[in-house]
C-alpha positions in Angstrom: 44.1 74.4 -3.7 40.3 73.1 -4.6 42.3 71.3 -7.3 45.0 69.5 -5.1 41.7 68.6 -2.9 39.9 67.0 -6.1 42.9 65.3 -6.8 44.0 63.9 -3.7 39.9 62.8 -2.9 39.9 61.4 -6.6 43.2 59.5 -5.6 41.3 58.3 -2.5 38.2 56.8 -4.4 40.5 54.7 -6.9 42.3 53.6 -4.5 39.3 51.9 -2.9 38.0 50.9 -6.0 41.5 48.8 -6.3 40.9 47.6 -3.1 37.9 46.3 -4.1 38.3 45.2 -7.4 41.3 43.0 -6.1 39.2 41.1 -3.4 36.4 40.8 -6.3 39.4 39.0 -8.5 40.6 37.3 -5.7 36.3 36.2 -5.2 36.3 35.4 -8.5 39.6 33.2 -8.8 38.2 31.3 -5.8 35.0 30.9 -7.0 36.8 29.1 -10.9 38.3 27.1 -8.6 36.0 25.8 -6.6 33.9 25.2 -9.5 36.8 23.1 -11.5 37.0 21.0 -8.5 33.2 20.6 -8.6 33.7 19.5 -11.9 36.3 17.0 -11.5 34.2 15.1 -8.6 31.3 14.9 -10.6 32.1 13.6 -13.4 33.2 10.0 -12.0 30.4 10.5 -9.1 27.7 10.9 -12.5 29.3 8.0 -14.9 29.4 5.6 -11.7 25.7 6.8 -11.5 24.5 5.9 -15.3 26.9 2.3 -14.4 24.6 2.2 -11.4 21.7 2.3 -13.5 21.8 0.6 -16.1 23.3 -2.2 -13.8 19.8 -1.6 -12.2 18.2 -1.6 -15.9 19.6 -5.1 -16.6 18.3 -6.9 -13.4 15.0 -5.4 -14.0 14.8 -6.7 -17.5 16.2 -10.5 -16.3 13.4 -10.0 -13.1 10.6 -9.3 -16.0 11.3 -12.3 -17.6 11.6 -14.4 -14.5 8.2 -13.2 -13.4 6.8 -14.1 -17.4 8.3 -17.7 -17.0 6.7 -17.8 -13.8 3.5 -16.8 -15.3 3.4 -19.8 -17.9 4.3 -22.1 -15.6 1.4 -21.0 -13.3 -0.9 -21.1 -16.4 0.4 -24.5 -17.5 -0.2 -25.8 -14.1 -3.7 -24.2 -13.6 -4.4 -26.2 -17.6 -3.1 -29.3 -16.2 -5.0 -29.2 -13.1 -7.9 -28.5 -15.1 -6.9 -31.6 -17.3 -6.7 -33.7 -14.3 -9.7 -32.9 -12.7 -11.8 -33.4 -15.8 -10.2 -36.7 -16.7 -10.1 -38.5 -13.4 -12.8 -36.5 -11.2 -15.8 -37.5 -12.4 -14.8 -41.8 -12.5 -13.2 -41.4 -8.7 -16.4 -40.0 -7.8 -18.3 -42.9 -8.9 -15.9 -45.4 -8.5 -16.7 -43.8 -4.6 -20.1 -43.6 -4.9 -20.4 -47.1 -5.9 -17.8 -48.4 -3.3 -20.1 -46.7 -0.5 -22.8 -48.3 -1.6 -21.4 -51.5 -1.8 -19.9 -51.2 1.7 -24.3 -50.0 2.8 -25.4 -53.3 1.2 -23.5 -55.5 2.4 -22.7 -54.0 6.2 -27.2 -53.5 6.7 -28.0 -54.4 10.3 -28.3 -57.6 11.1 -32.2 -58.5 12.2 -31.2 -59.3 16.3 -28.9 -56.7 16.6 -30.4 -53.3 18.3 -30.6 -50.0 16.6 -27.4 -47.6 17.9 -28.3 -44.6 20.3 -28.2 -41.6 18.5 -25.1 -39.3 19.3 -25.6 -36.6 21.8 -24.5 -33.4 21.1 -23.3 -30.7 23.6 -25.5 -27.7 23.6 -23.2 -24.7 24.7 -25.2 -22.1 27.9 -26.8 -25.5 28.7 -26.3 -26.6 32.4 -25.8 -30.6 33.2 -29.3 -31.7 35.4 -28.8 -32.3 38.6 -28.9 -35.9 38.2 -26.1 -36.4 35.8 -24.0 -34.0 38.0 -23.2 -36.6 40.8 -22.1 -39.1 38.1 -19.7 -37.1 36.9 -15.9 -37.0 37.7 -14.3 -33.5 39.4 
């Protein structure tokens, strides 16, 4: 009888073990597939990304040698503004220097005319006297 026991017991555990090892096959077939499908996404998703970069890769390199050009023009302006300022500075200044003096000589005061009244200037927290306050306009 202790054998039938051992034997129906034994029958028991493999039968549970099938049980198992079916859902684990089942798990596992799942688990192949998911990862095929994986694998068949990915592989467009990652050559569209390498596309995307070096797409990215070329625009960089044409921005690099927009920002050179841009450099040199910027230098060869900067040397040409230099160039100008050097060659026609210094003459304009004298050619204004002498033209100012020109204009003093010959405009001098004439010997009936009065001197001008200096400017006045506004001194700001200063109030207007008293006097000058009736003359002026509200």
């Amino acid at each position: 009888m202790a054998g039938i026991l051992v034997a129906v017991f034994w029958a028991i555990l493999v039968s549970f073990l099938a049980v198992a090892l079916a859902r684990l096959a089942q798990t596992l077939r799942a688990t192949t597939k998911l990862v095929a499908d994986v694998t068949d996404q990915a592989v467009p998703l990652l050559a569209d990304a390498s596309a995307a970069v070096r797409s990215a890769q070329t625009q960089i390199d044409r921005v690099d040698a927009i920002a050179s050009d841009v450099q040199e023009v910027t230098s060869n302006a900067s040397a040409l503004s230099t160039t100008v300022a050097s060659t026609f500075g210094g003459p304009l200044v004298k050619v204004a220097a002498f033209g100012y003096g020109v204009r003093r000589a010959l405009g001098g005061r004439k010997e009936n005319a009065p001197a001008r009244e200096p400017r006045r200037t506004v001194i700001v927290g200063r109030t207007v006297p008293a006097a000058r306050r009736k003359n002026r306009r509200k």
